[in-house]
Every structure is written in structure tokens, then in C-alpha cells.
LUMDREN-553074 format. One record per atom (N, C-alpha, C, CB): z negated, y negated, x negated; residue in three letters; atom name. Coordinates in Angstrom, 1 decimal. Glycine has a CB too. Layout:
N
((Z,Y,X),ALA,CA)
...
END
This chain:
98
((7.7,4.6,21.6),UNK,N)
((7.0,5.5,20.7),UNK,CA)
((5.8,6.1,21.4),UNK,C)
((6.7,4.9,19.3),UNK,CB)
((5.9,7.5,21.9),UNK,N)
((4.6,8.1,22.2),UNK,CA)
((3.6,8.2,20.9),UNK,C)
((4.9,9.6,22.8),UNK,CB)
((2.1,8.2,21.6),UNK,N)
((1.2,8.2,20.6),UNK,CA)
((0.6,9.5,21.0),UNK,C)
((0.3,7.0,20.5),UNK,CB)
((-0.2,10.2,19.7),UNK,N)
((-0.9,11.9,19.7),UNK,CA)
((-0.6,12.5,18.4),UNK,C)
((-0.2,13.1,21.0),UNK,CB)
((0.8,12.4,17.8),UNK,N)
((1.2,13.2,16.3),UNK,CA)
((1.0,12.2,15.6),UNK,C)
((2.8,13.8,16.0),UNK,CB)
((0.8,12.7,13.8),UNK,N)
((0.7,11.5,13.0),UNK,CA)
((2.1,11.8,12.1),UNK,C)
((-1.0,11.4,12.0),UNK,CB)
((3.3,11.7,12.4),UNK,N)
((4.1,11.9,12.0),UNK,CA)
((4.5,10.5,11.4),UNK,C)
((4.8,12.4,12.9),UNK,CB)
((4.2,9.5,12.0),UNK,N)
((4.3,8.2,11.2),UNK,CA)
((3.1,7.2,11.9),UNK,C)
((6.0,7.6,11.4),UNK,CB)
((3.2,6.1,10.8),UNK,N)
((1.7,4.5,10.7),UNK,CA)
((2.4,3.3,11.3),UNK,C)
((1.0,3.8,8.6),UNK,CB)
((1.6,3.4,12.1),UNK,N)
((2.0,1.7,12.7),UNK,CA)
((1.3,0.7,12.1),UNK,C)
((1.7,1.4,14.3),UNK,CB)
((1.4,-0.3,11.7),UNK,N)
((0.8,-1.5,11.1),UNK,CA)
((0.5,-2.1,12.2),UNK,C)
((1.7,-2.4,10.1),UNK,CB)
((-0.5,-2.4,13.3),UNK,N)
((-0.6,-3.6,14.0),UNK,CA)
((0.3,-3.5,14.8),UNK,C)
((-0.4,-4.8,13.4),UNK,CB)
((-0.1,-2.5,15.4),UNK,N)
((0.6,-1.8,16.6),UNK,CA)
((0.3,-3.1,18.1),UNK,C)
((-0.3,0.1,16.9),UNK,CB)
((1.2,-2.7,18.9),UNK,N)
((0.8,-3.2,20.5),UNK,CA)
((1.5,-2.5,21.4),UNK,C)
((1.1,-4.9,20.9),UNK,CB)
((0.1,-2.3,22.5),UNK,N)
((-0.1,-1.1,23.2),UNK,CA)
((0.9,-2.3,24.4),UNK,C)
((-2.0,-0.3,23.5),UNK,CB)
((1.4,-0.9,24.8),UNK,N)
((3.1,-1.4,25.5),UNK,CA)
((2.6,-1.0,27.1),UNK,C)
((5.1,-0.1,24.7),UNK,CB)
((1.8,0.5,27.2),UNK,N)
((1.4,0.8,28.7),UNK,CA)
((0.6,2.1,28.0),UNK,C)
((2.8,1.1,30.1),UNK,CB)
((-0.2,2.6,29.0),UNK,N)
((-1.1,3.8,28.3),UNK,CA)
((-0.3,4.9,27.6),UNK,C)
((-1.9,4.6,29.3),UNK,CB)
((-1.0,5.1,26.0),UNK,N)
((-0.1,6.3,25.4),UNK,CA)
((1.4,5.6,24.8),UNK,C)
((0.3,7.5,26.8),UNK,CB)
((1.5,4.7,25.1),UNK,N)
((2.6,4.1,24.2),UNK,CA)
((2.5,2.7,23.4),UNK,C)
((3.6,4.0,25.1),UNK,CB)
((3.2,2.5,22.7),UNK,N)
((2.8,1.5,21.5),UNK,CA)
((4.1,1.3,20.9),UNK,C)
((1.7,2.2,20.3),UNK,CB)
((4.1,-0.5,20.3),UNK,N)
((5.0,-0.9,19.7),UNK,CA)
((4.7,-1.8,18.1),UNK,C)
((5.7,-1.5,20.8),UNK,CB)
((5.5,-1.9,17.1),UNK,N)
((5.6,-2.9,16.4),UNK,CA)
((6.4,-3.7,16.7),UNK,C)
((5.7,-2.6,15.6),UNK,CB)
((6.7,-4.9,15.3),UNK,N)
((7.4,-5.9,14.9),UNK,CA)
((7.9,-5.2,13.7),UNK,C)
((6.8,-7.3,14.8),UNK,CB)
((7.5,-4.0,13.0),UNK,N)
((8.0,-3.3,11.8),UNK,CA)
((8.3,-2.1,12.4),UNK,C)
((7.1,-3.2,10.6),UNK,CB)
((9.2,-1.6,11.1),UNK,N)
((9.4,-0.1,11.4),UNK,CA)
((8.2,0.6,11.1),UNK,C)
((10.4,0.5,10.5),UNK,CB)
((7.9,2.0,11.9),UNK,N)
((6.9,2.9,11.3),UNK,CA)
((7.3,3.4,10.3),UNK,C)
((6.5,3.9,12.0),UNK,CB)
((6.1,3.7,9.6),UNK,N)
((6.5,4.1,8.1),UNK,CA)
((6.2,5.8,8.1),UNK,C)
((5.4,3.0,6.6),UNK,CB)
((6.4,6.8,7.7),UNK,N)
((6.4,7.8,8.1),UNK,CA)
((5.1,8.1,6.8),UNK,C)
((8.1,8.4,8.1),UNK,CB)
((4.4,9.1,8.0),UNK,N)
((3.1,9.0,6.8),UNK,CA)
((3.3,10.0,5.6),UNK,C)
((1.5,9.5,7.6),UNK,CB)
((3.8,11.1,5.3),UNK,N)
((4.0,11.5,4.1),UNK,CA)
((5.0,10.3,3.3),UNK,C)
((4.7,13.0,4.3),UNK,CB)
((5.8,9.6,3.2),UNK,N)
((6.0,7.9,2.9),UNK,CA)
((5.2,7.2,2.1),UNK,C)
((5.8,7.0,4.1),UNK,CB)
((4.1,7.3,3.2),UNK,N)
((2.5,6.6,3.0),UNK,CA)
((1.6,7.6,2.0),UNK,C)
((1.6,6.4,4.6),UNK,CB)
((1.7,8.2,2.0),UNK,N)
((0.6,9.6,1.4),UNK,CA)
((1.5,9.6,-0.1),UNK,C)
((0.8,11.7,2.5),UNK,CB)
((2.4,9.6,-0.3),UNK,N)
((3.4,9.6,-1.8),UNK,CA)
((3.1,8.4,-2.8),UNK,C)
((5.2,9.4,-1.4),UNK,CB)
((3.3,6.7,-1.2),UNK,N)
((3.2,5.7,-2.0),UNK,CA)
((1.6,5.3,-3.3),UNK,C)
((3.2,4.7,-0.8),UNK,CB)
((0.2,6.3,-2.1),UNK,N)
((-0.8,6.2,-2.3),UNK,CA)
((-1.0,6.8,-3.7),UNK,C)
((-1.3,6.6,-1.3),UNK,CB)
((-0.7,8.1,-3.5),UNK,N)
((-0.6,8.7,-5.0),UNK,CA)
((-0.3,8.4,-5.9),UNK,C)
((-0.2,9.3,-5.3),UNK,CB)
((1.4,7.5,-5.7),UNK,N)
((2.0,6.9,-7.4),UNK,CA)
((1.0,5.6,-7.7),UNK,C)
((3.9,6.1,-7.4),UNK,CB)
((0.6,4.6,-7.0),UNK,N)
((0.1,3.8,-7.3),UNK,CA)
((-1.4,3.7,-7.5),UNK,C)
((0.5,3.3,-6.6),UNK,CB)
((-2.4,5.0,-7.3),UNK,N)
((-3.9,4.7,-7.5),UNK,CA)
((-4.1,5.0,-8.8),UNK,C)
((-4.8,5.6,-6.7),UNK,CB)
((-3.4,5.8,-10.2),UNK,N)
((-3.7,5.6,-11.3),UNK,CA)
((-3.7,4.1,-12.0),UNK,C)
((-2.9,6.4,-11.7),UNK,CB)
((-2.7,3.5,-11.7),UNK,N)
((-2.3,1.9,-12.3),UNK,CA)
((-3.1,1.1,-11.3),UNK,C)
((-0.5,1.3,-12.2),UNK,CB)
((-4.1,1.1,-10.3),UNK,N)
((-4.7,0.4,-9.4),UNK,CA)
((-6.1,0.5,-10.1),UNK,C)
((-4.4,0.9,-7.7),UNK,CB)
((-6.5,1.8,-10.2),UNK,N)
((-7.8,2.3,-11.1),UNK,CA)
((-7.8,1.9,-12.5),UNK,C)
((-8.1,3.8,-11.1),UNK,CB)
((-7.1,1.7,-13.3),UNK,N)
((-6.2,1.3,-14.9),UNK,CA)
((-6.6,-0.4,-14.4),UNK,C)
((-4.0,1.8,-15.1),UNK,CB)
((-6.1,-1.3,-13.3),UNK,N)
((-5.9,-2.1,-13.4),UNK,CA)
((-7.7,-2.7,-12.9),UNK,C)
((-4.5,-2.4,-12.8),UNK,CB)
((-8.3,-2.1,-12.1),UNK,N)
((-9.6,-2.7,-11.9),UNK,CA)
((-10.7,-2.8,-13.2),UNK,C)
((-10.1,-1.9,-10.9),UNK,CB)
((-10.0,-1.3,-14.4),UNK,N)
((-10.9,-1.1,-15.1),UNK,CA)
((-10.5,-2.6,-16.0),UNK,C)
((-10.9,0.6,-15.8),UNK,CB)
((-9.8,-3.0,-16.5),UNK,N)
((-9.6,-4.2,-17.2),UNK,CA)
((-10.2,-5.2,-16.2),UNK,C)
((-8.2,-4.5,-17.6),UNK,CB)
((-10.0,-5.9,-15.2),UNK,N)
((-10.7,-6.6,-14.2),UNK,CA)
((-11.9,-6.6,-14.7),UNK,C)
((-10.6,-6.1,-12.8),UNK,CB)
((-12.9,-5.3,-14.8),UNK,N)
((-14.2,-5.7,-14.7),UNK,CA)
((-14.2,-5.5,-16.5),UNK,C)
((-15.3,-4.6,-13.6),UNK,CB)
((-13.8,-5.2,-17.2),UNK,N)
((-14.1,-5.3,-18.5),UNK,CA)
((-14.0,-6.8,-19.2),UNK,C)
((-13.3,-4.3,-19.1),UNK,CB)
((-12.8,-7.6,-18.4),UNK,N)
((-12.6,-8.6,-18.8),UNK,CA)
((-13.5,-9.5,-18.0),UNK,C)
((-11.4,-8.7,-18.9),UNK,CB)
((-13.7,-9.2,-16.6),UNK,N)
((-14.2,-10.5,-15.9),UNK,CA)
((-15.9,-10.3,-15.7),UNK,C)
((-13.3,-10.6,-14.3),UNK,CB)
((-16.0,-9.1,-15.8),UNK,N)
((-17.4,-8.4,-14.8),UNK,CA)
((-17.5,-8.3,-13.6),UNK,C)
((-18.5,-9.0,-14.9),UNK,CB)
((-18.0,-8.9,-12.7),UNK,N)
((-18.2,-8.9,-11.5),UNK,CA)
((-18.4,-10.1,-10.7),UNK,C)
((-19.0,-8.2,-11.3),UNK,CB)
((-17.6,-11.0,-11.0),UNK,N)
((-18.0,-12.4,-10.4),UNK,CA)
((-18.4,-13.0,-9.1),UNK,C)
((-17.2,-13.1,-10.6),UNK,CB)
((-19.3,-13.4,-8.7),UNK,N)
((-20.0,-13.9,-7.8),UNK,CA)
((-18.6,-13.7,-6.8),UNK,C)
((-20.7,-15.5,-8.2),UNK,CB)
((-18.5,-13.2,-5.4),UNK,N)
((-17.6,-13.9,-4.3),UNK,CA)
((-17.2,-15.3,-4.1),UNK,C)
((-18.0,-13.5,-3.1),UNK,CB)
((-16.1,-15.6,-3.8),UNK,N)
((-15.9,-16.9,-3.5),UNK,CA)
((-15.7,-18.0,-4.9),UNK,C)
((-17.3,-17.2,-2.6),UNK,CB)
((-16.3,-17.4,-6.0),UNK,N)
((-16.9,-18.4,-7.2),UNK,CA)
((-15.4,-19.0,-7.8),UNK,C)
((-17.9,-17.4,-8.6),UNK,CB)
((-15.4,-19.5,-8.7),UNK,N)
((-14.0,-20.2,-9.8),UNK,CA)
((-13.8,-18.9,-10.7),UNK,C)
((-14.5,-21.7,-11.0),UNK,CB)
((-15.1,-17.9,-10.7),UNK,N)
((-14.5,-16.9,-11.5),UNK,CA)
((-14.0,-15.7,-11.2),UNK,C)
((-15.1,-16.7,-12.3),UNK,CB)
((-14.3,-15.7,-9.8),UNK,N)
((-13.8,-14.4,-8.7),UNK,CA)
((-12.4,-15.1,-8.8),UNK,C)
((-14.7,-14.3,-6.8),UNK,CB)
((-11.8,-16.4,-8.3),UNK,N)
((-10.5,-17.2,-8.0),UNK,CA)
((-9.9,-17.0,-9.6),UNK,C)
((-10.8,-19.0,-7.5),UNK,CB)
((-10.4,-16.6,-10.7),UNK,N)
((-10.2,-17.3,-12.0),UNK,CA)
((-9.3,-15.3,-12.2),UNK,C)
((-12.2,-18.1,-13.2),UNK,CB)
((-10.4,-14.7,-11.8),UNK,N)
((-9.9,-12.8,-12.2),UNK,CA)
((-8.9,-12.2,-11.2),UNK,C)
((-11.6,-11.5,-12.0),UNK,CB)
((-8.6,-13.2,-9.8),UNK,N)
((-7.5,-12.4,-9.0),UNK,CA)
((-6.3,-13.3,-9.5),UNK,C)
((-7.7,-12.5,-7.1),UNK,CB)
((-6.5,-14.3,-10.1),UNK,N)
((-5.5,-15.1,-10.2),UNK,CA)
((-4.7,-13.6,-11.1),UNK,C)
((-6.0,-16.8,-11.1),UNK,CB)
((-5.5,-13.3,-12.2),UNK,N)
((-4.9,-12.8,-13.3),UNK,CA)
((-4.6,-11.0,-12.6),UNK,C)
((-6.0,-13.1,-14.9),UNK,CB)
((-5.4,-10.3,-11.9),UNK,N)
((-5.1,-9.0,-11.5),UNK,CA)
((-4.2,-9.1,-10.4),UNK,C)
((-6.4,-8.3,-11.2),UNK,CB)
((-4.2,-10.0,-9.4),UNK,N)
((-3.1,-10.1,-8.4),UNK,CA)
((-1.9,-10.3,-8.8),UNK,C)
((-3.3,-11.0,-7.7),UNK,CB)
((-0.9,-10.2,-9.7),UNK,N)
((0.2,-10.0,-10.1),UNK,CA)
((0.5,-8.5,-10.6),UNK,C)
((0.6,-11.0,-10.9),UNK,CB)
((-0.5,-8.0,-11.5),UNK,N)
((-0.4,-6.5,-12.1),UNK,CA)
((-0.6,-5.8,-10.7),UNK,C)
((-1.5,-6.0,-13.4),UNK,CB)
((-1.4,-6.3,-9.9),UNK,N)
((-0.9,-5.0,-8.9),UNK,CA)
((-0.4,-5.0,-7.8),UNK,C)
((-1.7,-4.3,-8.6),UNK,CB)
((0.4,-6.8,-7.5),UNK,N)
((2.0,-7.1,-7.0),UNK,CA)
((2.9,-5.7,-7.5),UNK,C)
((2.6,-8.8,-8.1),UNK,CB)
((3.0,-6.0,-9.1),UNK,N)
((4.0,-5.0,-9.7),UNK,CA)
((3.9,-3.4,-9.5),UNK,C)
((4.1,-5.2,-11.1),UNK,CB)
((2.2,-3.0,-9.6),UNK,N)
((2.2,-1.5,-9.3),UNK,CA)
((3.0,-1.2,-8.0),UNK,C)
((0.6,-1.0,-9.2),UNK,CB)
((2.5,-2.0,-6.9),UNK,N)
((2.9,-1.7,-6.0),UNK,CA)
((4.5,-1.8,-5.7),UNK,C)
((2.1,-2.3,-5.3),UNK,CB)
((5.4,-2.5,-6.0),UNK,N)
((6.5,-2.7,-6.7),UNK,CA)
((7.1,-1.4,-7.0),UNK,C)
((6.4,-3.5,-7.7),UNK,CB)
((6.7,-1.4,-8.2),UNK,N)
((7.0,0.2,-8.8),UNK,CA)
((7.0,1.0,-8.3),UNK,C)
((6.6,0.7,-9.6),UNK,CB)
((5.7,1.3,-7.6),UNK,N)
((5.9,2.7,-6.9),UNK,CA)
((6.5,2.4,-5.7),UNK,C)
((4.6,3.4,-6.6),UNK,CB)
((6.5,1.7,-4.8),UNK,N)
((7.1,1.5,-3.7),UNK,CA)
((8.6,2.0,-4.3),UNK,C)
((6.9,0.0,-3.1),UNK,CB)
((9.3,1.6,-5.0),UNK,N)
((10.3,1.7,-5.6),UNK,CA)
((11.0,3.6,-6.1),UNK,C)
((10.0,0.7,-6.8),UNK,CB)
((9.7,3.6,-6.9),UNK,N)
((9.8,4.9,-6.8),UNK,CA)
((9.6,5.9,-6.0),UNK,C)
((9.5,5.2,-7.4),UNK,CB)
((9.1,5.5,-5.1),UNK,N)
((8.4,6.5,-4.1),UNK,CA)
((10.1,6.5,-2.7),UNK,C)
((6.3,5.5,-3.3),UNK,CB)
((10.6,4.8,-2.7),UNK,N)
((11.5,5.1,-1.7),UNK,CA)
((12.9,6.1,-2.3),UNK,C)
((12.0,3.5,-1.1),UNK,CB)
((13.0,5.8,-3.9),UNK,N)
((14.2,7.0,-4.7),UNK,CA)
((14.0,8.3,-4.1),UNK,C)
((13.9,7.3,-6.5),UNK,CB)
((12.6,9.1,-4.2),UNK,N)
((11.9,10.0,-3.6),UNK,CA)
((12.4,10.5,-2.4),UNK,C)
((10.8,9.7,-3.4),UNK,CB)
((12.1,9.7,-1.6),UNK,N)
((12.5,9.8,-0.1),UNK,CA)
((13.8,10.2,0.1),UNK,C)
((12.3,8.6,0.6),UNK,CB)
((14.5,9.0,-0.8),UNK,N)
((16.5,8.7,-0.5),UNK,CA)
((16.6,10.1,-0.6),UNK,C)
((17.7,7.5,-1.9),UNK,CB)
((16.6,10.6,-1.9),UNK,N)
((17.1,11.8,-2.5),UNK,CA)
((16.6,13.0,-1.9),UNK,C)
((16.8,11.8,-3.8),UNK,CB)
((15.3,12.7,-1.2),UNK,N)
((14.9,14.1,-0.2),UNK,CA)
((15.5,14.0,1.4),UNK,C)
((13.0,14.2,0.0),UNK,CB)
((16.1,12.7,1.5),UNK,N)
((17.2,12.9,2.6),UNK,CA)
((18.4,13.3,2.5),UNK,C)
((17.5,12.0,3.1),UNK,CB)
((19.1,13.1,0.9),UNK,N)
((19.9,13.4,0.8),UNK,CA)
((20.6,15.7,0.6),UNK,C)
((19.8,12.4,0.0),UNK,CB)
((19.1,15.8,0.5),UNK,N)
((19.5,17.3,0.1),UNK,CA)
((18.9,17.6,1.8),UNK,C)
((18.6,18.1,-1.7),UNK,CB)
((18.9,17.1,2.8),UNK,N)
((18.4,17.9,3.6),UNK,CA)
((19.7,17.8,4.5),UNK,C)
((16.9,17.5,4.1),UNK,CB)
END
């Protein structure tokens, strides 16, 4: 994979010789990435606003920082889920008409 266009995101890339680069994943094609972002920042902003309504802002590190991801780290397991989900339908179907 030459590097210079942002046609697609490498996660943790490794540089293979100058100007070239590899993963252990597929690149994800950044309009992909730009779609996923969108479906999911409403329900990510929805999900923080309960976070702090319910928890406040708990100390880093504390039993009640551990106590508020316990409970927000599954709702936005699933956002991301969902949209990932919907975002790859998206894709399928815009490969399909092309």
C-alpha cells in the first residue's frame, strides 16, 4: 500500500520501507469511517449525557469512575454495533448499484 491519498485508515500501521506501509487489518476506507462517525455521535452524546446526569464526574481511577463505565460501556458496545451495522448495509448496497 503506497502512502500520500486518504482514500483509506490504517489502524497501527507498519512502515514496510519508505512511503510504504502495512497492517494485520484491512484498511477501512475513510468515507467507511466518516459514515460510521456520523451514525453513531448522536447515541454517543445521548449516552454521555445520562453518564454525567446519573454519575457526575467521578474522580479517575475511583470505584465510581469503575462503578459509571461498568454501566455506559455496554450502551456504547451497542451504539457502535448498530451503526457499524448500519453503516456496513450502506456501503453493501452502494456497491451494489455501482
Amino acid at each position: 500500500m503506497e502512502t500520500g491519498g486518504l482514500g483509506f485508515l490504517l489502524f497501527n500501521p507498519t512502515v514496510i520501507s519508505p512511503g510504504k506501509c502495512g497492517s494485520a487489518r484491512e484498511p477501512i476506507p475513510a468515507a467507511h469511517y466518516c459514515c460510521f462517525a456520523r451514525e453513531i455521535r448522536p447515541g454517543v452524546r445521548q449516552a454521555v449525557r445520562e453518564y454525567e446526569a446519573r454519575f457526575g464526574l467521578p474522580s479517575p481511577g475511583s470505584a465510581a469512575e469503575k462503578e459509571a463505565l461498568r454501566w455506559v460501556m455496554p450502551r456504547l458496545e451497542r451504539l457502535a454495533d448498530s451503526a457499524g451495522t448500519r453503516v456496513d448495509e450502506w456501503w453493501e448496497s452502494r456497491d451494489a448499484r455501482e
